[in-house]
Structures are given as structure tokens and as C-alpha cells.
N, C-alpha and C positions, 0 to 999 in steps of 0.2 A: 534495673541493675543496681543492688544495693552497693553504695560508696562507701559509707560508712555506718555503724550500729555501736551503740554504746550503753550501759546501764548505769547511772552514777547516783550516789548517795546523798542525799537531801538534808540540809538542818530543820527543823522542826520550824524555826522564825519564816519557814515561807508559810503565805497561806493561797487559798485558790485566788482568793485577789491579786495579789501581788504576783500569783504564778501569767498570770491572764494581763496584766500591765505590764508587766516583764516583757513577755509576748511581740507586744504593742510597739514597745518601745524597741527591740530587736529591728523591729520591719523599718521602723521610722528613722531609726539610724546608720539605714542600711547606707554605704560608700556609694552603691548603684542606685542614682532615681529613679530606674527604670523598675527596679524589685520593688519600691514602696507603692502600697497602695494605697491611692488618693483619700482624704477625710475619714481614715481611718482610726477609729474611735469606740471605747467601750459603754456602751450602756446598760453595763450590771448585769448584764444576764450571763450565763454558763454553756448559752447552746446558741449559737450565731454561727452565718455567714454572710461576708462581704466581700467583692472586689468583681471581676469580671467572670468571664469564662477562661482566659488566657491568662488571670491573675487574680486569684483571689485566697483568702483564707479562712476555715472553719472551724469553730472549736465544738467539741461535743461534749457532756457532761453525763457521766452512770454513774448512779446509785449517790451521788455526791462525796465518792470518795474518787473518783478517777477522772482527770480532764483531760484529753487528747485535744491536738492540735493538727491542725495541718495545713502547708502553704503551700501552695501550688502555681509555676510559672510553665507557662507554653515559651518556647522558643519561634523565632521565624523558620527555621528548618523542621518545626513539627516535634520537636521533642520535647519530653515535661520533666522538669524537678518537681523531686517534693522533698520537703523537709516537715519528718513529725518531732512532736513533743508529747511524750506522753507520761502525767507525772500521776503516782499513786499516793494519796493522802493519808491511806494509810498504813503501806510499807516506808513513807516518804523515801521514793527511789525513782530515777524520773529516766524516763529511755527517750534518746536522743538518736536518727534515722537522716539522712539525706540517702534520694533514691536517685535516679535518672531511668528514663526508661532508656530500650534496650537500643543502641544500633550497633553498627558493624564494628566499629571503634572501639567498642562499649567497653571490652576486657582490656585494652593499654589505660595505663597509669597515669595520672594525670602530676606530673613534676613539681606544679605548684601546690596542689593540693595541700589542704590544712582543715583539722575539725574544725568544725560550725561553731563562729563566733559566737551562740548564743552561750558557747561554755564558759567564756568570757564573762559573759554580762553575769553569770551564774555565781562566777570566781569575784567579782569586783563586789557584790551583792554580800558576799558573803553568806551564800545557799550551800554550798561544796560542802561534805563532811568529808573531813579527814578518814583518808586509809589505813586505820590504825595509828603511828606516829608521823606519816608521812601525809604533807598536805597535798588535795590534786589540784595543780597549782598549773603556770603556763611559764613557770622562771626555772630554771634550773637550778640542783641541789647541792651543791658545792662541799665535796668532800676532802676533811682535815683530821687531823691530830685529835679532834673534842668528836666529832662524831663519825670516826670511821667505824664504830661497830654496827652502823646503817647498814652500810654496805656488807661490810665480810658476816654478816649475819646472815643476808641473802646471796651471799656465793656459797658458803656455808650450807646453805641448807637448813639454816634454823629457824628463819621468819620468812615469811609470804606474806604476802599483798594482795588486794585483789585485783590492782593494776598490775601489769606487766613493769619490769625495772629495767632503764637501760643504763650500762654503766660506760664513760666514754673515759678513755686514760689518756695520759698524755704524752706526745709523742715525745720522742728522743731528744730533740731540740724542746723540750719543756712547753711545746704548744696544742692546741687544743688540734685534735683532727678535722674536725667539723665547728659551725657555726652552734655554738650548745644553744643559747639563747633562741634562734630561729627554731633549732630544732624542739626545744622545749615547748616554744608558742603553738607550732603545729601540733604537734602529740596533745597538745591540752586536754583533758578528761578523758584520755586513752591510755597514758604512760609517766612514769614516774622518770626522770632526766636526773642521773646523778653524773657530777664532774669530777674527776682526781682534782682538786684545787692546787697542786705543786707536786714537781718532782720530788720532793725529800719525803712526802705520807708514803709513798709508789711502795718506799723500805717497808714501812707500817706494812701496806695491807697486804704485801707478798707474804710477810710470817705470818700474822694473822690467818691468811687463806692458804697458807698450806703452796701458794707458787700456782694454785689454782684462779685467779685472777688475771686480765687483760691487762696488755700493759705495751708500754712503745704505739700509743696512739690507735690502740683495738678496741672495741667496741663490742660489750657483750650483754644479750638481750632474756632477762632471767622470767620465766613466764609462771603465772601463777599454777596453771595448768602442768604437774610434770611431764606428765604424761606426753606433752607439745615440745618438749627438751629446751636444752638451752642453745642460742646461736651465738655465732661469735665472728666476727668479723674484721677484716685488719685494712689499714689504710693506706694506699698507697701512692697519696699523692706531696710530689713532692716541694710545691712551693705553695702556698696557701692552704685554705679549706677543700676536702675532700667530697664534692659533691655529692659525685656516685656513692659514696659511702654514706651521707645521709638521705639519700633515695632508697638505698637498700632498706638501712633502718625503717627508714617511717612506712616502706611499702611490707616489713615483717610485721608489725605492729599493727597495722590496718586490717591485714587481713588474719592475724588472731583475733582481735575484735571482730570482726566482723562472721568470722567459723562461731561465736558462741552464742548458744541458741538463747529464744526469744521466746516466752509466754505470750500467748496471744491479747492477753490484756495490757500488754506493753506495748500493741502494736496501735496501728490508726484502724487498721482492717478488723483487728480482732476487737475491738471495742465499739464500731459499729456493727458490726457482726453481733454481738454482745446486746446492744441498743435494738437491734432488727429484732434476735429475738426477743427480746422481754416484751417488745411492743405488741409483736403479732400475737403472743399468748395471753395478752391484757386484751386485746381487741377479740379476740374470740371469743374470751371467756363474757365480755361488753355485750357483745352480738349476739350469744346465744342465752344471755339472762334479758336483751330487750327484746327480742321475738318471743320469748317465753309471756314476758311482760305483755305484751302488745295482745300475743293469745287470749290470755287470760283475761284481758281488758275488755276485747272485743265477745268474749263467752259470758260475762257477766253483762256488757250492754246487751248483747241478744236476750237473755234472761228478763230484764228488766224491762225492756219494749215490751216484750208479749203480755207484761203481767199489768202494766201502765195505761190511764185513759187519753185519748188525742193528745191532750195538751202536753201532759206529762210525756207522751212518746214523740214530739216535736222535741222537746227540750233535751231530752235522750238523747234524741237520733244527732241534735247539736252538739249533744258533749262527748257522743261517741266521736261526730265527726271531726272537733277538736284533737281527743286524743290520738286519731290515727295521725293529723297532719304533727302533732308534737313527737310521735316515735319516729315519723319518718325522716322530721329534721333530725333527730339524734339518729336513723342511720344512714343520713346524707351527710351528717361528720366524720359516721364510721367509713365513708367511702372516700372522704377526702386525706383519712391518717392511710388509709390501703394504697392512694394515691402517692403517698408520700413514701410508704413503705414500698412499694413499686418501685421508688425512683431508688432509694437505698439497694434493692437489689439488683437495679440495672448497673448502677455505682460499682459494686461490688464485683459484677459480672465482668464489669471493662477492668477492674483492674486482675481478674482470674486471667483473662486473653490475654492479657499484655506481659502477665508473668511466664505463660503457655508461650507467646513469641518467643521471650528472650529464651525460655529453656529449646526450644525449637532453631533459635540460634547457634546456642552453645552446643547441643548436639549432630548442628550441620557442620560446625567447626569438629568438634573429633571424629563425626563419620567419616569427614576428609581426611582423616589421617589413617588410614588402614593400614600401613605399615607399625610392626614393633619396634619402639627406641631401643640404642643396639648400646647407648653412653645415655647419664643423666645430668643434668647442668650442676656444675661446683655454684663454689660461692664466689666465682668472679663476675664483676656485673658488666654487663656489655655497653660497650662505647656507641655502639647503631645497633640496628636489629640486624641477627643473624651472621654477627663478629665473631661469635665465638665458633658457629658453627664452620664460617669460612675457615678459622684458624686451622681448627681440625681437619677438613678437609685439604688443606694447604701442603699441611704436614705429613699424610697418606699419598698427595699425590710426589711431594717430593722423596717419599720414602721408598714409592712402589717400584722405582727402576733400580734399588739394590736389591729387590725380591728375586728370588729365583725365577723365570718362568715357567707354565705351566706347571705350578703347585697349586697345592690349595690355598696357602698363605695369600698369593699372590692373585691369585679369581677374586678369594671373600674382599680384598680391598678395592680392588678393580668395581666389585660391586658395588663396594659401598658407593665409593666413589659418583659411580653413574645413577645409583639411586636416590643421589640427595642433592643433583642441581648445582652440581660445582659452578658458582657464576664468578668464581677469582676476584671477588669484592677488594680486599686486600692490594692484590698485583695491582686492579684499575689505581685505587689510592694512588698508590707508590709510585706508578707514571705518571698520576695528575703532579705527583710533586716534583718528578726529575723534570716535568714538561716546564712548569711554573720557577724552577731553579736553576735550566738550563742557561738564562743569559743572566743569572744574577748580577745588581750593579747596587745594591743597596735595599733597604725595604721602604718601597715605599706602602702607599696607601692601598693602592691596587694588589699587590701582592701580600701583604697582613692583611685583607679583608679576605681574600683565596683561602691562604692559610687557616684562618680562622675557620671562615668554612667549614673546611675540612674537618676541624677539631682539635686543633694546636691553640697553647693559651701562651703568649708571646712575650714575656717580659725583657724589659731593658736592664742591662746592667754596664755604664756611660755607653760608649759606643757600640758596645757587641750586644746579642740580643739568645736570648734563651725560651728555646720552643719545646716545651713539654705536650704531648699527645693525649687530649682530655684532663690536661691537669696530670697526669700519671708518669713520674718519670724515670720511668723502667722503657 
């Protein structure tokens, strides 16, 4: 299940050394012990592996202009990451892949989620080229009075990027919707993070953009692709940072990167893929000039014996017999690279099944849905799974006893109604909370941990206490 896929642009000062030390140094500073693999160490070559079965990593080297990497962890529950690197020397463009294989979970988002540190180590190097004027950076881009034509250029419509731009405005109380900062570090080498730096520019880029720009703490995601539109999102929380708002963000961004296609030389697969064949076409082409050889060897000793006396046909028959055991050892080599290429496409093979699973997942997941959606989801993000759909539902059943009877109006909701599992998520809520406020006598500990629970975020203000429902307080 691909997590993330990214293509970034390279300065010319890496070279494959330093791309292969970089590497190295990734694994060995990795936070988890458990991810670095032990006496892990380069000795100068381009085509190694080391670590286990359950952990290890290999780099491959074509043509000397392309290195691929890949690191591979088994899970105790049986699952495997991989994370590739694959940098071309000479597009210097380097595709960057975290995979997971497939399980049942596989398609929920993961909250924490952030690109692969190694974009960091990339950024800190000083490998990253610039996106045109805008550097792909993991800080946010703070937008003022001196360089607001950044911005109103790309609402505009006049410059593009080849990253995605997000623009975050600032809300009415002059503060930021979201953590810019966090959200900058995760987007790294996916997305460009611009901030209104102060209420007073807000004037600027309203004229500027025509009244066509976000503003009052919205958030709008300009894609390089038009074709993909623009998103735009607004925030609705109302005492700190707006979570769900940057879950939405980084979950639109992820998976635009992730929609844009891949050359297969960019991949780990397509570049051993890539290495399989050149190999097996050098080895044939090997095989079939030393049997040629070998013929030929063997048709001129025969020649030579018949025409030679004893002695001479003893030493013959020796140097013939020489020669046979010298072709044989070159093709007892050729059977040990067929050996090897064997293993390459058994490799290959396990990773075709396992992409065959997961699409044999994903289409056990939509065969189950045999029904046509009858609404599409807005752009409000749900507080649990399947909030929104109770709402709706909520809303039809309390609507359906001023329907007229026996109409149609009044069937088709009835239907809907029975066909989508009304389980009054909602109403349960709302008793746990008259249940749990029935003997109010104060909050203690017991009762703010319930709450919370639930998804109230509970601040103090001296005595009295203010409980907003996910942060949202609508």
C-alpha cells in the first residue's frame, strides 16, 4: 500500500558517494534502535546487501547513472515497510517511496503521519533545489508587505510550482488556524507552506487577488496540476489550533503526490526489473559465443588427434581435456549468475502477489458496496467514523414524521433510512453525557477523563470550565 511517493530535484554537489553515505547515515540516526541495522557500513561498492531477513538493506547500481535503494523492515504482526531511494545522476531527480504492505486497515490515515526524514537529512545537506524562487524547505514561508507577489501570483494564476502551495490565513483574532510550523515539517518535500504573517498584508492580498484569496483562518491548497482544482478549506475551531483542519490539509496533499505517476526507473522494481534484463541478455548472448567456442575447440582437437603421432595425440587428448574443464568452469559461473537471476525473479514475483493482494483487497472493499451513493461527502471532516453519515441520517428520521404518509417523498426516505444502518451514534453520545452530568457536583477527574473520551477538549477559565466538541465550537 503506497503511503507516500514523491519526485524532488537534486543540486548537482551530490555525488553517488555521498548519495550512499547519506543513506548510511539515515539508518544509523534513525530515533528507533530497533530500525538500525547492526555494523552497518559502506565498503565502496554500488551494489550490496546487508541486514537480516526481517531487516535489512540493498542498494543496486545501472549503468552508473542510477542508484536505488531500498530498506526493508518485517513487523511482528507479519507486515513489511519499505522505504526506496531512487536517485538518477543524470536527471539529478531522486524519487523518494515509503510502502507498507497491504492489510485490512491499510486505507485509514494514519494522524501522525509525516514524509520520510530522509527529506530532512537532504534539506540540512543542502541537496534540495529550489522550486523555482521558492525553496523545498520543512519551515514555513511567511507572507508580508516585501514578498506578497509570492503568493497573489499563485492565486492568480500566473506562476506554478512544481510542488503543491498551501496558503494558511489568519483567523479573525489575528492567529494562526493550525500549527504552520508542524505542518510545514510534515509536508517537507511534498508542499510549499505559506503563512499571512499579520492581519494588516490580509488588505494587500485581498486587492491584489481580486477578493479571490482565503482569509479569516481558511486554508487554500493551489496544485500544480489544474486540472486537480484548487481546495479550500475553513476552520472551525474555536480555541487553539485546529487539528482536523490540518489532517485534512496534509491528507489532500498526500494523496496528490501520491495520484502522480512514476517511471519505472524511478522505482526499486523498475530498476531491478531494468538490471534482470540487461543481465539475462549479456548472459545469453555469454552462453551462446562459449558453446560456439567450446564447439569449435572441440572440432579442431578432433582434427588435430587424427592427423598427430601417439605422443603428439596424448598431449592433445590433454589439452583438449583441459579445455573442456575450462569452458565448463565458465559455464558453471553462467549457472551461478542464472542462479542469482532466479532469485531476482522470484523477488520480483513476491512483490507482483502482494500488489495482486492488496488490489484484491480493495476490490473486496467496493464489491461490498453494491449499493449507489444517493449524497457525496462535503468538505467537513468527521470527528469518528461515520459522524457524518449518522448526522444525515438523524436528520431524515426526525424529518420523516412531518412527511405526508404514503407518498413517495415519504417511502424514498423511509428507504433510505433502513438501507444505511441507522445505529443513532449521536443520540448514544448524548446519553452518555446526560448519564455522566446527571449528578453533577463539580469536575472532577473521573468525569474530565469520560469527557474527554468522548471528544470535548475542556479548558479552564478561573472557576467555570469551557467544553468545546473536538476542538470545534459550533
Amino acid at each position: 500500500m503506497l503511503l507516500f511517493s514523491a519526485i524532488l530535484d537534486i543540486n548537482k554537489t551530490m555525488t553517488r558517494e555521498s548519495f550512499v553515505k547519506l543513506v548510511i547515515e539515515w539508518n544509523k540516526s534513525s530515533t528507533y534502535e530497533r530500525n538500525i541495522i547492526p555494523d552497518l557500513k559502506w565498503t565502496g561498492t554500488y551494489s550490496f546487501r546487508t541486514g537480516t531477513d526481517d531487516l535489512w538493506l540493498s542498494v543496486q547500481e545501472y549503468k552508473k547513472q542510477i542508484i536505488a535503494v531500498r530498506y526493508e523492515k518485517k513487523e511482528d504482526d507479519g507486515s513489511i515497510w519499505d522505504t526506496d531511494y531512487v536517485m538518477n545522476f543524470e536527471d539529478m531527480k531522486m524519487s523518494v517511496r515509503l510502502d507498507r504492505s497491504y492489510t485490512a486497515d491499510a486505507l485509514s490515515f494514519d494522524p501522525k503521519f509525516s514524509t520520510p526524514h530522509f527529506i530532512t537529512l537532504l534539506e540540512q545537506k543542502g541537496y534540495l533545489k529550489a522550486d523555482g524562487d521558492l525553496p523545498v524547505t520543512r519551515e514555513p514561508i511567511f507572507i508580508n508587505e516585501e514578498n506578497v507577489s509570492l503568493l497573489c501570483d499563485v492565486i492568480n494564476g500566473k506562476n506554478q510550482y512544481k510542488l503543491p502551495v498551501v496558503f494558511i490565513s489568519r483567523t479573525f483574532e489575528d492567529e494562526e488556524p493550525v500549527d504552520v510550523r508542524r505542518l510545514a515539517a510534515r509536508l517537507k518535500g511534498a508542499a510549499h507552506v505559506l503563512v499571512q504573517e499579520n492581519t494588516s498584508v490580509g488588505y494587500t492580498i485581498r486587492d491584489l487577488c481580486h477578493s479571490n484569496n482565503e482569509y479569516n483562518g481558511a486554508v487554500g491548497i493551489y496544485f500544480p496540476n489544474a486540472a486537480y482544482g484548487h481546495k479550500r478549506y475553513l476552520s472551525h475551531s474555536g480555541t487553539g489550533y485546529d487539528v482536523f483542519l490540518m489532517e485534512k490539509v496534509l491528507r489532500t496533499v498526500i494523496q496528490y503526490c501520491n495520484g502522480q505517476m512514476t517511471e519505472p526507473l524511478y522505482t526499486w522494481q523498475g530498476v531491478n526489473n531494468a538490471l534482470l534484463m540487461e543481465r539475462m541478455t549479456i548472459q545469453r548472448k555469454e552462453r551462446l559465443e562459449a558453446e560456439a567456442a567450446r564447439k569449435k575447440a572441440e572440432e579442431e582437437m578432433n582434427q588435430l588427434l587424427n592427423s598427430l603421432e601417439e605422443e603428439e595425440d596424448r598431449i592433445r587428448k590433454n589439452a583438449a581435456e583441459e579445455a573442456r574443464i575450462e569452458a565448463n568452469k565458465i559455464l558453471d559461473g553462467f549457472d551461478n549468475d542464472l542462479q542469482y537471476l532466479q532469485k531476482q525473479v522470484e523477488e520480483l514475483t513476491k512483490a507482483n502477489e502482494i500488489l495482486q493482494y492488496e488490489n484484491q483487497g480493495m476490490k473486496a472493499k467496493l464489491d461490498s458496496v453494491n449499493e449507489i451513493p444517493v449524497l457525496y461527502m462535503g468538505d467537513e471532516f468527521e470527528f469518528y467514523p461515520g459522524e457524518i453519515k449518522d448526522l444525515v441520517l438523524l436528520v431524515l428520521s426526525e424529518s420523516v414524521s412531518n412527511i405526508q404518509e404514503k407518498t413517495r417523498r415519504s417511502d424514498v426516505v423511509k428507504d433510505i433510512i433502513r438501507s444505511n444502518d441507522y445505529k443513532k451514534t449521536s443520540d448514544q453520545k448524548a446519553e452518555e453525557i446526560k448519564k455522566l452530568l446527571k449528578s453533577y457536583d463539580g469536575m472532577t477527574g473521573p468525569l474530565r477523563q469520560a469527557l474527554e473520551d468522548i471528544g470535548f477538549i475542556i479548558t479552564e477559565d478561573g472557576k467555570h470550565y469551557k467544553l468545546t466538541y473536538y476542538g470545534d465550537d459550533r
